[in-house]
N, C-alpha and C positions, 0 to 999 in steps of 0.2 A: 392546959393539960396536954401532955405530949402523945401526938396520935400514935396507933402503931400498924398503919395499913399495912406496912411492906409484911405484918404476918402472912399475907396471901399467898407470896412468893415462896417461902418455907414450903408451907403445907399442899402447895402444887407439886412441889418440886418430891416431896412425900410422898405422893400421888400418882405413881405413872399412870395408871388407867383413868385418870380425872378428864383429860384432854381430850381421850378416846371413847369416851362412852357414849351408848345414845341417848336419844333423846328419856328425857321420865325415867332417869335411872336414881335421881333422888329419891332415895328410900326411906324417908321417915327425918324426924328432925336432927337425930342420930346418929345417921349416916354422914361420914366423910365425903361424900361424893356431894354433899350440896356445897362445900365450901365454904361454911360458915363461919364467920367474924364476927365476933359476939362482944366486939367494946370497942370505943375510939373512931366508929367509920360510920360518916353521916349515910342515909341511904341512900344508894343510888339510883332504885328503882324509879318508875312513876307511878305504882299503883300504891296506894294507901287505904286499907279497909277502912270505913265510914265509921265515926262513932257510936251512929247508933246499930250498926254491924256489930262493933265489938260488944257492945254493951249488952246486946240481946244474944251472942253466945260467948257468953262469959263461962258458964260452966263448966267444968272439967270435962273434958273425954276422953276418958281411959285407948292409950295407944296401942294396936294388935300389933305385932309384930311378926316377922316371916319366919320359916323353919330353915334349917342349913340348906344349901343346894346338893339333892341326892340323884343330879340327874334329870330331873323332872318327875319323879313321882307323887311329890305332892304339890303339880300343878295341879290348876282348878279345870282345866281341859274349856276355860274359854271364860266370860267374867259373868259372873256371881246371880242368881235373881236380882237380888236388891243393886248390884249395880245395873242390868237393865231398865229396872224401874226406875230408878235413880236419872236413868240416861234419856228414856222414854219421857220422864216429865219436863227435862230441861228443854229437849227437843220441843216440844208441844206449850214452854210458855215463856222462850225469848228466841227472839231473832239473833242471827246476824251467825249463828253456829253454822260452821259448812259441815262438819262429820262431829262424832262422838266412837272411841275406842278405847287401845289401850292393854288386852290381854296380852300377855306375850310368854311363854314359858322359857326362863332362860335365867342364866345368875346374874346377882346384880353385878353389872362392871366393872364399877368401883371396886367391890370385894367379894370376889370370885366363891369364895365358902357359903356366901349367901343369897338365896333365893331372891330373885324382886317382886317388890308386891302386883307388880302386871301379871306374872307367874300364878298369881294368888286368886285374880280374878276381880281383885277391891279397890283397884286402880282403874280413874277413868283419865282420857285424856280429850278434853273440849278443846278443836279447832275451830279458831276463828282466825279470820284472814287481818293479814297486814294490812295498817294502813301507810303506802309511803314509808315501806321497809320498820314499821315501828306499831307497837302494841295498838290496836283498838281500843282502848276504854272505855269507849261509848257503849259498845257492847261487851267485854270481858267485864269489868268492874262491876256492873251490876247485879253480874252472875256470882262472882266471887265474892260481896256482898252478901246476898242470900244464901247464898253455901255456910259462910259463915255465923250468920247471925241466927238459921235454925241448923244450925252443927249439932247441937244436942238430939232434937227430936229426930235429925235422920241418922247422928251418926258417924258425922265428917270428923276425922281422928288430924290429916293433915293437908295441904291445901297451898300450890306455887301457882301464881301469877305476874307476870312483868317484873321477875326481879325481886318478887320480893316472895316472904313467905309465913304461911302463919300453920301455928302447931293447936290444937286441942289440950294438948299434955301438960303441955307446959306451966306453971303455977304463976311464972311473971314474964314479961317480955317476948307476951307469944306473937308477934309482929317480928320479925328480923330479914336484915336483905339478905337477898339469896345471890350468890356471885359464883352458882356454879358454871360450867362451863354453856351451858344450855341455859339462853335465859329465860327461856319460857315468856317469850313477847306473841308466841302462834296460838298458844293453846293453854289453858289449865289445867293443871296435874289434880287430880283429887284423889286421896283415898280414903274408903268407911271401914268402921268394924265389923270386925266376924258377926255380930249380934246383926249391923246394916246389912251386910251381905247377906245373912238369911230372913232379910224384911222381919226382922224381930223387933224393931225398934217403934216409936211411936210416929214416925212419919209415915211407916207401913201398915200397922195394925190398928193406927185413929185412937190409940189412947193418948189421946191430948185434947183440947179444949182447938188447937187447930193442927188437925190431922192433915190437910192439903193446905200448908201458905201459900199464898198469892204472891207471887214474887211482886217488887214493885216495877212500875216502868222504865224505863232506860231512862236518864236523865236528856239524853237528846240522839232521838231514832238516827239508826243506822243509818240513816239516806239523807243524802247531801250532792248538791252538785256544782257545777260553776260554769259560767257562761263562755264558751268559744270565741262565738262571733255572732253581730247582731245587723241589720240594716234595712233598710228600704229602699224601692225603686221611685220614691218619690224625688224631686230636687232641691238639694241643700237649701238651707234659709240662712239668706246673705244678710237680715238682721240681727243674729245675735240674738234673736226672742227664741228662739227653739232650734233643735235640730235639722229641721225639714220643713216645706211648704207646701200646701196642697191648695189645690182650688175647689169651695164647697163644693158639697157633693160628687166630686170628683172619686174613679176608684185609685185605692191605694194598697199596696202588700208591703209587707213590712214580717222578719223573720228573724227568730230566736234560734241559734246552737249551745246546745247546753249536753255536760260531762254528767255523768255518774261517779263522782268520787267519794261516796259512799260505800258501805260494806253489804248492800242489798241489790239485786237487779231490779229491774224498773217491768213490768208487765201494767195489762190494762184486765185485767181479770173480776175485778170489784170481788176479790178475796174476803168476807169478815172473820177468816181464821185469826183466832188471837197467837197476837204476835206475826204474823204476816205479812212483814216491815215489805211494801216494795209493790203489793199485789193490787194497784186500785192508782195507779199512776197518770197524771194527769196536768197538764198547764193551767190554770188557773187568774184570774183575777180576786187580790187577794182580798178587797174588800168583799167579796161575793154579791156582785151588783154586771151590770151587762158592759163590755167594753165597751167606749163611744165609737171606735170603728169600725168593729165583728160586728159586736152587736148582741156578742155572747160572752158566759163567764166563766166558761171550760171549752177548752181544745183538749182532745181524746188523744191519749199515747198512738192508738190504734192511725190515727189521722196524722201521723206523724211518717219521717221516712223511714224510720227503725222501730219496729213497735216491739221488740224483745232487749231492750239495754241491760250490758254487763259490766258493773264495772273492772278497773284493773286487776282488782284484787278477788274477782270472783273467780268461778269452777265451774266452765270454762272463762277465762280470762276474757273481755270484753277487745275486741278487735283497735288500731286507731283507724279508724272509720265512722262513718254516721248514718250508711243506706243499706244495712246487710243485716240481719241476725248475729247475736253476742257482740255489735258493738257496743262500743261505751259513749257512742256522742249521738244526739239523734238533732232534727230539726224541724220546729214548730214554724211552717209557712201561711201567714195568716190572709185573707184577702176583702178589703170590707172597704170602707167608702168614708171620706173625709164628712164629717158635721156641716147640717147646713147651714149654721149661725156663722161667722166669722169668729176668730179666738184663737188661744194657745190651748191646746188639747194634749193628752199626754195617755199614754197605752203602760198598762202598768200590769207585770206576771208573775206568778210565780210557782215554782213545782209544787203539786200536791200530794198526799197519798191520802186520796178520800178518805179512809177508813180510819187515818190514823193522824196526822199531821202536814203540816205546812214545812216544806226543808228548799236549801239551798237559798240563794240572795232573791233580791227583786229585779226583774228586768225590766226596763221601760224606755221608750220613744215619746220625742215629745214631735208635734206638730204645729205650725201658723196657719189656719185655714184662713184664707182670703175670698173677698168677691174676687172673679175673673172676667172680663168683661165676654161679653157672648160670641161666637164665632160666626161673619156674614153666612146667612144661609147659599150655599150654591146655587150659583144662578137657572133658570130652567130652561133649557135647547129643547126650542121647537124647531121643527125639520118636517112638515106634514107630508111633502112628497118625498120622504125618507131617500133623497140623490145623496145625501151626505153633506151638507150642505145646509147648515141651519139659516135659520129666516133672518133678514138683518144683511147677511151675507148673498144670498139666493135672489137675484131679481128678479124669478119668477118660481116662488115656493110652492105653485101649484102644477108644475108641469117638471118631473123630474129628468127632461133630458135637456133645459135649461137649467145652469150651475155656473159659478169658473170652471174656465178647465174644459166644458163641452167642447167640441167640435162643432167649428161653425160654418155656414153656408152663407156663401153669397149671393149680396142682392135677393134674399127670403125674406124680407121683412120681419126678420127674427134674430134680435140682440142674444144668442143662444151662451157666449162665455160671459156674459154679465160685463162685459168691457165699456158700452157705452159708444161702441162704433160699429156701423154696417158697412164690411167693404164690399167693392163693387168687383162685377167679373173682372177675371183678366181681361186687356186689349191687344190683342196679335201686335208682334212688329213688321210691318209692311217690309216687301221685297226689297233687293239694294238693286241699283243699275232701273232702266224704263222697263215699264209694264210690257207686257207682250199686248201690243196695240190691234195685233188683226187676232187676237182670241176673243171673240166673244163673250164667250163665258165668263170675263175677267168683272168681277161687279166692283166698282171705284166705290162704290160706299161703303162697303167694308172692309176692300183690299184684300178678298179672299176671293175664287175663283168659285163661280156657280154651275160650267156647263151646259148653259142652258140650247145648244147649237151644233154647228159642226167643229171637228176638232182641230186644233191648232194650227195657226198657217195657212188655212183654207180659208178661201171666202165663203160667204156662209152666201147661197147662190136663193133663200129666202128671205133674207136680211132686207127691209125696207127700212127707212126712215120716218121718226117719227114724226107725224105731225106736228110744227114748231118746232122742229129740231135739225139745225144743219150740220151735218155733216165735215168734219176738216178736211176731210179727202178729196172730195168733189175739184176743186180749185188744182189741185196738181193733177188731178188726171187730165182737166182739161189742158194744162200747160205740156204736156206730153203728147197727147194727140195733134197738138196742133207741130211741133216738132217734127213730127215724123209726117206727114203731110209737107212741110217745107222740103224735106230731104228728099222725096218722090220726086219732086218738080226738078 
């Protein structure tokens, strides 16, 4: 069958104000401004209402339609009861919404003659954040879903999500993609009837058998994250049996960074608001059992270095950081003690949100605990007479001015540097040239002079000889007396 996309081109070209208009200026299924291609073009979207969405609002609902534009006269001066209530209940039972609006008094863009239903008041527009530049569905879908599937009881007439777009009115083919210029991957367009807007309908007033549906859960919670960076200060295991080796009982730290790449913030509040995707955030062991090396089965956001994470895509945007408020990266630093058995042990985590689910991967370390053999205990230095100088060393450990090193005295009968020799005093060096033989006082036995007489040169006119002791002078004096006795004659 011969496709005929290139119609888009035409009817843009048709179109000057298609290119230029804002955002939710699709006015109805009607409306030129959504673009519509209605044969030949598979969808492009990626949102596709659920069958049992369609199924349960299959019923017709009659389409309201806007008045010309007079100006703004008959705007609505801001949106509607029923779409408060309307906006109120979304808000209060799925996550992942950053705002809810949408009034706006102004003509549709597209075609200026006419009023937009934002003008109207029966236009909402649910922001929900990008993921990675591209629709959420974890969170839009499930809303668009339940918009749909109780369309009757509240009143939903028409309804743009990621591209695609589904009408009330319409009797067949009410799914069709939308390729206007906005493709609405941020937020969903919804709008109700006059009867919705004045809470006429049975969503408002409980005539129905369920007057408040329960929306159902998100197919998979807003919150997800992925791992940065992980390791330990323990050292590598050069076996090949695990990661890393510890020696029993030994301590060990070991630490997980991990992202918020989800469309929820991460806090430690233990929130049980429903729908409260984010408020009860937590590390986890996923079997719920104690880790072999904490010792425990939760690590608290709050015990972390970021206890407020944002992700990218949040309001405020999450920081690239990990130790500040609104970032997006935080780090569980854990500090616990190797096993005292020998083995291959293994630390296994994963993000929690108490109240709601288990999200993002598993993180885990594995370990080889080993025996280690013991360390010699330090030897113990005794030193009792504290000289510095322990015993062993000290030849005399009770008298501390005996050590090496002391100052030692001669001829004291006191080994005082621990050497193992007593030296002896000094001995003078004796005079050069003959002693001064008529001194006296010259004492020959120790070759140092005593004084004990008259002084030098002088005969000492006291001086006897000792008993037993002759004299060497005697003999020349006599030889001299007799001389001079010759010479007389």
């Amino acid at each position: 069958m011969r496709r005929i996309a290139h119609v888009a081109l035409p009817l843009a070209l048709a179109l000057p104000g298609c290119l230029a208009q804002a955002p939710d200026e699709c006015d109805g299924p009607d409306d030129p401004a959504c673009g519509l291609i209605t044969s030949g073009v598979a969808r492009p979207g990626d949102d596709a209402p659920s069958a049992d969405a369609l199924a349960a609002g299959a019923a017709i609902v009659h389409y309201d339609d806007v008045p010309a534009w007079d100006g703004g006269a008959h705007c609505s001066g801001g949106i509607t009861a029923g779409g408060r209530a309307l906006s109120s209940y979304l808000r209060g039972h799925f996550d992942g919404i950053s705002s809810i609006g949408g009034y706006s008094c102004r003509p549709n863009t597209a075609n200026t003659a006419k009023m937009s239903v934002h003008g109207s008041g029966r236009a909402l527009d649910i922001m929900i954040p990008t993921v990675s530049g591209g629709a959420d569905n974890d969170v839009g879908d499930p809303i668009a879903n339940w918009l749909i599937a109780h369309s009757t009881e509240i009143g939903v007439q028409y309804l743009v999500w990621d591209r695609t777009q589904w009408s009330g009115s319409r009797t067949s083919s009410r799914v069709r993609p939308y390729t206007g210029p906005i493709p609405h991957i941020d937020h969903i367009h919804v709008e109700i009837t006059l009867p919705a807007s004045r809470e006429e309908t049975a969503f408002f007033t409980g005539g129905t058998t369920d007057p408040s549906p329960t929306p159902p859960p998100p197919a998979t919670p807003p919150l997800d994250a992925r791992i940065v960076a992980q390791g330990s200060d323990a050292a590598a295991d050069g076996t090949g049996a695990a990661q890393f080796t510890a020696c029993a009982g030994a301590p060990v730290t070991f630490w997980f960074e991990v992202e918020a790449t989800g469309s929820a913030s991460w806090v430690d509040w233990n929130d049980t608001t429903p729908g409260a995707w984010g408020h009860a955030v937590r590390l986890g062991v996923p079997t719920d059992t104690p880790d072999p090396l904490v010792g425990v089965g939760r690590i608290s956001l709050n015990d972390a270095s970021n206890v407020d994470v944002h992700p990218a895509s949040w309001s405020p945007a999450g920081g690239d950081c990990s130790d500040a408020p609104t970032c997006r990266r935080t780090v569980f630093r854990m500090n616990g003690h190797a096993p005292s058995e020998p083995g291959i042990y293994r630390t296994t985590w994963r993000m929690v949100d108490e109240t709601r689910a288990w999200f993002g991967p598993e993180m885990w370390l594995s370990y080889r605990v080993t025996e280690c053999a013991a360390a010699a205990p330090d030897p113990v230095v005794v030193d009792e007479d504290l000289d510095g100088s322990p015993a062993g060393v000290d030849c005399d450990d009770a008298d501390a001015a005996v050590h090496p090193g002391a100052q030692e005295i001669c001829e004291d009968g006191v080994d005082s540097d621990c050497d193992g020799v007593e030296p002896a005093c000094d001995t003078p060096i004796l005079p050069t040239g003959s002693p001064d033989i008529d001194d006296p006082g010259f004492d020959w036995s120790h070759g140092e002079t005593v004084h004990t007489g008259a002084t030098r040169h002088r005969i000492q006119s006291s001086c006897s000889a000792a008993v037993g002791r002759t004299s060497s002078l005697a003999p020349l004096a006599l030889i001299g007396l007799a001389l001079l006795l010759l010479r007389r004659r």
